[in-house]
C-alpha positions in Angstrom: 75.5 48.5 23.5 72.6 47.6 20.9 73.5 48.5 17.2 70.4 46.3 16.0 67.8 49.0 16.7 67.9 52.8 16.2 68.2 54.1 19.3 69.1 57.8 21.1 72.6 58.4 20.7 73.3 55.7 17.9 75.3 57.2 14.5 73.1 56.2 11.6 74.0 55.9 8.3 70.9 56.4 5.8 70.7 56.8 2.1 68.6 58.5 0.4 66.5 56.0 -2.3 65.6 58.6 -5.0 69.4 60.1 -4.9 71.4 57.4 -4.3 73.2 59.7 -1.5 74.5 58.2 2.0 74.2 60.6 4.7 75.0 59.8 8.3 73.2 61.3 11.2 73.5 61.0 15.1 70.5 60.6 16.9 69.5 62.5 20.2 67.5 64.6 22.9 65.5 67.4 21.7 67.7 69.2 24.2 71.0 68.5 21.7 69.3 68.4 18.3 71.3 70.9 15.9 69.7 69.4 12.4 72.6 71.6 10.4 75.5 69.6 11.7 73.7 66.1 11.2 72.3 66.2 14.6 68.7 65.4 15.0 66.2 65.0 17.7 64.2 61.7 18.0 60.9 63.8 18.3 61.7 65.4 14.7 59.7 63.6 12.2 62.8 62.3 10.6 63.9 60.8 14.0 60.7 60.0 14.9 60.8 57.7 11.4 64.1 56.5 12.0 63.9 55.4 16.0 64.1 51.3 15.8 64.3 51.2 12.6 66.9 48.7 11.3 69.9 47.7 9.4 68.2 47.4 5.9 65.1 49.3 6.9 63.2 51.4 4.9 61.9 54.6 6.1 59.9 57.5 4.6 59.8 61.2 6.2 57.4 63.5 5.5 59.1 66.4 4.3 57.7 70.3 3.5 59.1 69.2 -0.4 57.4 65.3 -0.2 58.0 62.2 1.0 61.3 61.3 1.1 62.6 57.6 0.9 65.7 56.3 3.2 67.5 52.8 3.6 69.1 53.2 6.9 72.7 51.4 5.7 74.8 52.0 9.3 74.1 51.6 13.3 77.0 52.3 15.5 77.4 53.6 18.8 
């Protein structure tokens, strides 16, 4: 199974550059998506950022509050 890419289903562990806070993530279907339990959808703009992206990547979101900076840390199945 590849952990070199972001992929559906992967767990991701990102951190947040501006707080210095690791938060992990499972990526999946729209269908699945529950965004309040760390579930998100690869078509959410924060999946759509983070989708094969790599270990050491740097990602920025487009968020309601601003930009917001990741470092994806973690890929596992």
């Amino acid at each position: 199974t590849d952990t070199t890419t972001v992929r559906i289903g992967n767990k991701i562990t990102v951190e947040d550059v501006a707080l210095g806070v690791e938060e992990t993530y499972q990526v999946v279907g729209s269908q699945e998506a529950d965004p309040m339990h760390g579930i998100i959808s690869e078509e959410s703009p924060f999946g759509k950022a983070l989708v094969g992206a790599k270990e050491g990547d740097t990602v920025t979101v487009e968020a309601p509050r601003g930009s917001i900076v990741y470092t994806v840390t973690k890929i596992e199945r």
